[in-house]
Steps between C-alpha positions, in 0.01 A plus 500: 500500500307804398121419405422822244168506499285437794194719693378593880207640595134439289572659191135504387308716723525852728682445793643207390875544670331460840528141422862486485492487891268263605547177676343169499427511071424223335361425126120442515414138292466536188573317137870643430532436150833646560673198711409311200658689241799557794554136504485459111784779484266715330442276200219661362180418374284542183356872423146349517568346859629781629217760378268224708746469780591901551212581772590195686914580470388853631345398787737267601728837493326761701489194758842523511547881474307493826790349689762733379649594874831541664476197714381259196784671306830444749337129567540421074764702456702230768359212358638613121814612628472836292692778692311853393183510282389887284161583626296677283230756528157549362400836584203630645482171692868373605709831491853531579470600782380185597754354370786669645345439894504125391869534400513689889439139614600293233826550371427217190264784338635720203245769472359692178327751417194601353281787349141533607324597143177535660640894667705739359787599754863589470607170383936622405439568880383237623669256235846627649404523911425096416798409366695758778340274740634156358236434188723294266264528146186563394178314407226549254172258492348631184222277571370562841585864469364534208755673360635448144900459475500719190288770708640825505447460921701170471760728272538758772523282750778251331684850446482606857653220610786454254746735677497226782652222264291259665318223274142553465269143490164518310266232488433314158254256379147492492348381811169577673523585868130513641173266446159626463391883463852612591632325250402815223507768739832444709748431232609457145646211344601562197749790580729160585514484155884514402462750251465774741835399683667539156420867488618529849826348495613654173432859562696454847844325359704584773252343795560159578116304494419193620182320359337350758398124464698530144136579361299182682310339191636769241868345560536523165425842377760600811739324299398652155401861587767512753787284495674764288471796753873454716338678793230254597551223688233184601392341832399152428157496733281243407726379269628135369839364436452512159382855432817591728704370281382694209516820720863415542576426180287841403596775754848299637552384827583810686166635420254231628473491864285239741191624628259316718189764464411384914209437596377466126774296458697259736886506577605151445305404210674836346778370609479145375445616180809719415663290632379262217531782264897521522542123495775468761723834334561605903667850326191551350288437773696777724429725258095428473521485913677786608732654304269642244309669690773599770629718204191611375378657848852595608551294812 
């Protein structure tokens, strides 16, 4: 079982891969409005609800960013059962670098890579020494790097990479990942807006995307402004069995692939629900699990 979307390392603030490698972690108490929606199978709730619920969800998830180490990894990574898990990057704050140590220790880890868009640096240079020393795909966070996916440093980046044939994962849906003052100054939330992944994906045809949590809320503009495009695929983070159902029917069933988005998200609720999503089709299932994205990253 390969989980396709998953993070290490506090992918918030400077210096944040240092936590990868501490011992001991465990999530402060807090109202998790997540574990709710978990154990609903991501039902939903009403727009208005949500608008009054979205500080609360938020900091129910930097509580559980906090606890994103090794140790607390390997320990729900053996209570899932799921084999190998993609761990993706955030740079400035969790680089690739950090990454790749953790996969030193760890051999569950699949490392990506990153650009930092806050320095200008050789980034075909580095883009290729990464994936030289076992980087198997990229990641963009349009939101916390504040980086549009139409950008013309998002363009040159996408285009560096492509000679690798490695999938690149960007982050879609609108989501707000600070509280208070930080809330303006350390990110933007709209650039989760699907919109800019449909400029993305169709002026690279020949790079295989994934869209990470298969847009969260925006579900259904993934499925409208990009169910069309052959190259993109969907990790169903955060997702229930119904909407997974729809992304199968929309993109097929070799492009959807299970995702857990840990610590944001948890394994076996993930689990649980795809599980419910395929309704028993065991083929099918194989293919959401592992074979998917076995393909996908070449392993």
């Amino acid at each position: 079982m390969i989980d396709s979307h998953g993070h290490l390392g506090n992918i918030l603030y400077p210096g944040g891969g240092d936590l990868i490698f501490r011992k001991g972690v465990r999530k402060r108490r807090v109202l998790d409005l997540t574990t709710l929606s978990e154990w609903r199978m991501h039902a939903g709730m009403p727009d208005v609800l949500l608008r009054l619920c979205m500080d609360q969800i938020t900091r129910g998830q930097i509580a559980r960013n906090e606890t994103a180490t090794l140790e607390n990894l390997r320990k729900s990574l053996d209570k899932a059962g799921v084999d190998k898990m993609v761990c993706l990057p955030v740079p400035p704050y969790v680089t690739f670098d950090d990454l790749k140590k953790a996969a030193q220790i760890e051999p569950a880890v699949i490392p990506f890579t990153g650009v930092d868009f806050a320095r200008d640096y050789d980034i075909q240079g580095a883009l290729d020494a990464d994936v030289a020393a076992g980087a198997r795909g990229m990641k963009l966070h349009p939101i916390i790097q504040k980086e549009p996916l139409n950008s013309k440093r998002t363009f040159e980046a996408v285009e560096a990479f492509a000679v690798h044939g490695l999938p690149v994962l960007f982050h879609a849906g609108v989501f707000s990942y600070y509280l208070g003052r930080e809330k303006a100054r350390s990110q933007n939330p709209s650039y989760g807006e699907i919109r800019y992944a449909r400029d993305l994906v169709a002026a690279f045809p020949k790079v295989n995307f994934v869209t990470g949590h298969a847009g969260l809320f925006h579900v259904g503009d993934t499925m409208t402004m990009l169910g069309g495009h052959q190259n993109v695929h969907v990790d169903v983070t955060i997702q229930s069995p119904a909407n997974i159902r729809k992304l199968i029917k929309v993109f097929g069933p070799e492009r959807v692939l299970y995702g857990s988005d840990w610590p944001w998200g948890k394994h076996i609720p993930a689990i649980k629900i795809v599980r419910k999503a395929c309704n028993g089709d065991h083929a099918l299932e194989r293919l959401i699990f592992h074979e998917n994205a076995a393909r996908l990253l070449d392993l």
